[in-house]
C-alpha atoms as an extended CHARMM CRD file, in Angstrom:
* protein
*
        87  EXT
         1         1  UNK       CA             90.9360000000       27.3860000000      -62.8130000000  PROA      1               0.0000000000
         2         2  UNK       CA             93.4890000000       30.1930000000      -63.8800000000  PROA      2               0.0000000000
         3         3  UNK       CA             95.5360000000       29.9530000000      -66.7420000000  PROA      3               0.0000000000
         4         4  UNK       CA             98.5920000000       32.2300000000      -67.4690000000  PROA      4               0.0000000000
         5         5  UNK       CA             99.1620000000       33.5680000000      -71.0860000000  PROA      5               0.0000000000
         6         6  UNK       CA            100.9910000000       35.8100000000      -72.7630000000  PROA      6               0.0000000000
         7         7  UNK       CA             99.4470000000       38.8270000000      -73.9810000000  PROA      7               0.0000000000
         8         8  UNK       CA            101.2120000000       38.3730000000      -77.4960000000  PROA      8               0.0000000000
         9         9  UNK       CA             99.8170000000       34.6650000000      -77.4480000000  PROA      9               0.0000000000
        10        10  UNK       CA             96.5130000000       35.7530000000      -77.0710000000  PROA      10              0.0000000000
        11        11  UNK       CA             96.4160000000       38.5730000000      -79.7330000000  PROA      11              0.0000000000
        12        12  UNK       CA             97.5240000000       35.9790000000      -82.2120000000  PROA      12              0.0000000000
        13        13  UNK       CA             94.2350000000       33.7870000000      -80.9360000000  PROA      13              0.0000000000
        14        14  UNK       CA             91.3970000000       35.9380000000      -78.4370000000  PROA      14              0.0000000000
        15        15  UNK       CA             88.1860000000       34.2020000000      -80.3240000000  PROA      15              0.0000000000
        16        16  UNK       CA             89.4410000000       30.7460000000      -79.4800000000  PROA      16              0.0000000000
        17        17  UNK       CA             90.8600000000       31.5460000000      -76.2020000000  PROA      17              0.0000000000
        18        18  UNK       CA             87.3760000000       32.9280000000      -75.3110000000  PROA      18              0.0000000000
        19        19  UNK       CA             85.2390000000       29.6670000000      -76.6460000000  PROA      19              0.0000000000
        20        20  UNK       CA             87.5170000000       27.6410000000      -74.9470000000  PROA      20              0.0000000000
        21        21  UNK       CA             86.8600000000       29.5890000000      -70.8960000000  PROA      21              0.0000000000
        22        22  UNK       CA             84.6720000000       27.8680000000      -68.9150000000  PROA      22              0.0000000000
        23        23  UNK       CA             81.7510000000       29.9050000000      -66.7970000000  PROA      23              0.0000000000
        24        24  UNK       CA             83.7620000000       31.6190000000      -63.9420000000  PROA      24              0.0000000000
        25        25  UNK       CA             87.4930000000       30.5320000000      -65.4810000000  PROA      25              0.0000000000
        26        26  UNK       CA             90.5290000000       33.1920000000      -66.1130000000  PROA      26              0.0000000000
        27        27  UNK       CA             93.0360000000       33.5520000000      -68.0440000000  PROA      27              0.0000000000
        28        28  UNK       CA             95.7450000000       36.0200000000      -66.8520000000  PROA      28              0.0000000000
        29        29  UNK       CA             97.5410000000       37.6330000000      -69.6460000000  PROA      29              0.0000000000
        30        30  UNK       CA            101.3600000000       38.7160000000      -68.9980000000  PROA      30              0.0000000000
        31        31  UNK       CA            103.5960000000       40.7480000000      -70.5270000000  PROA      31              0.0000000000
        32        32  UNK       CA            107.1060000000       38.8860000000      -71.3580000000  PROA      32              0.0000000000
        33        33  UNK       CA            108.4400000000       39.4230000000      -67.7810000000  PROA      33              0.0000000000
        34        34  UNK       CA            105.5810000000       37.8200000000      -66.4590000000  PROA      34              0.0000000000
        35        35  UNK       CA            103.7920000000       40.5920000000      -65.3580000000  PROA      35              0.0000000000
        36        36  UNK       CA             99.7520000000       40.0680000000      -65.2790000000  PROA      36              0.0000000000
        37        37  UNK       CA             98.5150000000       43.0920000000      -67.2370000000  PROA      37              0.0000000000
        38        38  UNK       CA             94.8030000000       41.7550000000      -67.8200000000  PROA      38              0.0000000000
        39        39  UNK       CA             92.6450000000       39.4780000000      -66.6070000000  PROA      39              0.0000000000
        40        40  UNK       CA             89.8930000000       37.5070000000      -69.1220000000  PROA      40              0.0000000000
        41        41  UNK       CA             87.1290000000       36.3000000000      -67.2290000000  PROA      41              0.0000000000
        42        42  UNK       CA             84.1990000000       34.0660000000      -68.9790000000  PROA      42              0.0000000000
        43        43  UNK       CA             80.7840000000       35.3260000000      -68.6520000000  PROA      43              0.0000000000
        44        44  UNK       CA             79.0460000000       33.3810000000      -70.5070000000  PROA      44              0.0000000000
        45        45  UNK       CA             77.9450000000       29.4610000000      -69.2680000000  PROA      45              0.0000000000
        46        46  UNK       CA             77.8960000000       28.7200000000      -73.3350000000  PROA      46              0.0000000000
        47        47  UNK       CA             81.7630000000       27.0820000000      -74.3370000000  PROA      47              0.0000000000
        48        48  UNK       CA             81.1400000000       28.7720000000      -77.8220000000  PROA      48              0.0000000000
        49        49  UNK       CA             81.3060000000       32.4930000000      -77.6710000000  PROA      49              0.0000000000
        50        50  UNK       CA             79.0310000000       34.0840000000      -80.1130000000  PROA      50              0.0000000000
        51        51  UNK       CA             80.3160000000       37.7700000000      -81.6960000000  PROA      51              0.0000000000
        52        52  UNK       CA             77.9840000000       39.6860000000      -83.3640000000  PROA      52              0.0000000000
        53        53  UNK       CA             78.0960000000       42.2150000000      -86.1690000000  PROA      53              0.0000000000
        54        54  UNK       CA             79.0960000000       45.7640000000      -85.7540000000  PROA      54              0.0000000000
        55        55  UNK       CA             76.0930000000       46.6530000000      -87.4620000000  PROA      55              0.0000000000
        56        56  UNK       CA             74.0940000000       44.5860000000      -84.3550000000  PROA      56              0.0000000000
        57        57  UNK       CA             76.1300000000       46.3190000000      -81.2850000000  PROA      57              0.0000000000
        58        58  UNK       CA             75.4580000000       49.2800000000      -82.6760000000  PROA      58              0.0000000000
        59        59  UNK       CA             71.7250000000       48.7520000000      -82.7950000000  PROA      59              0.0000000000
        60        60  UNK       CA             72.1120000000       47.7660000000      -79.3990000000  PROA      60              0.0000000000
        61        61  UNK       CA             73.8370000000       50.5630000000      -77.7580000000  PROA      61              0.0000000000
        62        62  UNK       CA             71.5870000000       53.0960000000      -80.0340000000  PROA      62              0.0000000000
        63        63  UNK       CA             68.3060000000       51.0200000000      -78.7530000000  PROA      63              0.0000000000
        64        64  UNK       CA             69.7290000000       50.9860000000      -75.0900000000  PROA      64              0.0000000000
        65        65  UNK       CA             70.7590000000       55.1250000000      -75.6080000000  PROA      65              0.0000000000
        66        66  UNK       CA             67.0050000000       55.5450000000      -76.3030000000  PROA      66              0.0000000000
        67        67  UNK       CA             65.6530000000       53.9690000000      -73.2260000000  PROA      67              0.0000000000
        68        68  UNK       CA             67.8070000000       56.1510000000      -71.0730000000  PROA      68              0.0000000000
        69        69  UNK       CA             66.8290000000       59.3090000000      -72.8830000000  PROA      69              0.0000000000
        70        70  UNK       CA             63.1310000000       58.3430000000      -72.5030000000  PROA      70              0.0000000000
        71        71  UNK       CA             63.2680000000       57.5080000000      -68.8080000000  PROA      71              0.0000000000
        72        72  UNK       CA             66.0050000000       60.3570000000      -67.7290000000  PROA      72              0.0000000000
        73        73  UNK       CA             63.8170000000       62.6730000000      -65.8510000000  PROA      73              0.0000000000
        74        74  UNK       CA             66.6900000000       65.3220000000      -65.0190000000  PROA      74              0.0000000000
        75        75  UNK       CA             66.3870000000       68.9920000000      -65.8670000000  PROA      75              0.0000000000
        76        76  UNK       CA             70.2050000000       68.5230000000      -67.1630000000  PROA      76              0.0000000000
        77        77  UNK       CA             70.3590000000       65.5080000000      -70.2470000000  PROA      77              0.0000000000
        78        78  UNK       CA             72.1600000000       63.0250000000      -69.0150000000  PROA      78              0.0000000000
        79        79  UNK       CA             75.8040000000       63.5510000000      -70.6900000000  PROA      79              0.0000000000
        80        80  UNK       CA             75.2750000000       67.3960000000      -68.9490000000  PROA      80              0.0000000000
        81        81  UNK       CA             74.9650000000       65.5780000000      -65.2560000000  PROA      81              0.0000000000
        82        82  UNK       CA             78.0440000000       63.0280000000      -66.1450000000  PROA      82              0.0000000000
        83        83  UNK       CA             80.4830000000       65.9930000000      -66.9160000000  PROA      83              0.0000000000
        84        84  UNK       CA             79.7590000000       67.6940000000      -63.8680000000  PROA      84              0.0000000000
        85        85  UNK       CA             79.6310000000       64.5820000000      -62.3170000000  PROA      85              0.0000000000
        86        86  UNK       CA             83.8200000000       64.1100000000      -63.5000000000  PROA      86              0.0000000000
        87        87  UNK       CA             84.4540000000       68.0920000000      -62.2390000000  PROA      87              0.0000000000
């Protein structure tokens, strides 16, 4: 099921837009012409979307940084191979 909203409707409300999607169900957002400009997708099969702290992504990201840097067996660190990866 796709809903259409617009993408000041959902500023004003994003949290309960999100607890609200279904597993697999999008919302388009528009801009006031009815142009889509985003598409919100549930990923979750739980109706109530849980947020965590900033303090807990962080940890997260740091924890998952660490795991890279142990198992990157390159003789360039990782963020080296990425730029010349973009050149």
């Amino acid at each position: 099921m796709t809903n259409t909203i617009l993408l000041e409707s959902a500023e004003l409300d994003l949290k309960g837009l999100l607890a609200r999607l279904s597993l697999g169900e999008t919302i388009t957002l528009t801009d006031e012409d009815g142009a889509p400009l985003a598409l919100l997708v549930s990923l979750s099969s739980d109706l109530a979307v849980k947020f965590e702290s900033d303090s807990d992504w962080m940890k997260k990201w740091d924890d998952l940084a660490k795991e890279i840097d142990e198992a990157w067996q390159g003789e360039q660190g990782a963020v080296e191979t990425l730029i010349e990866m973009r050149r």
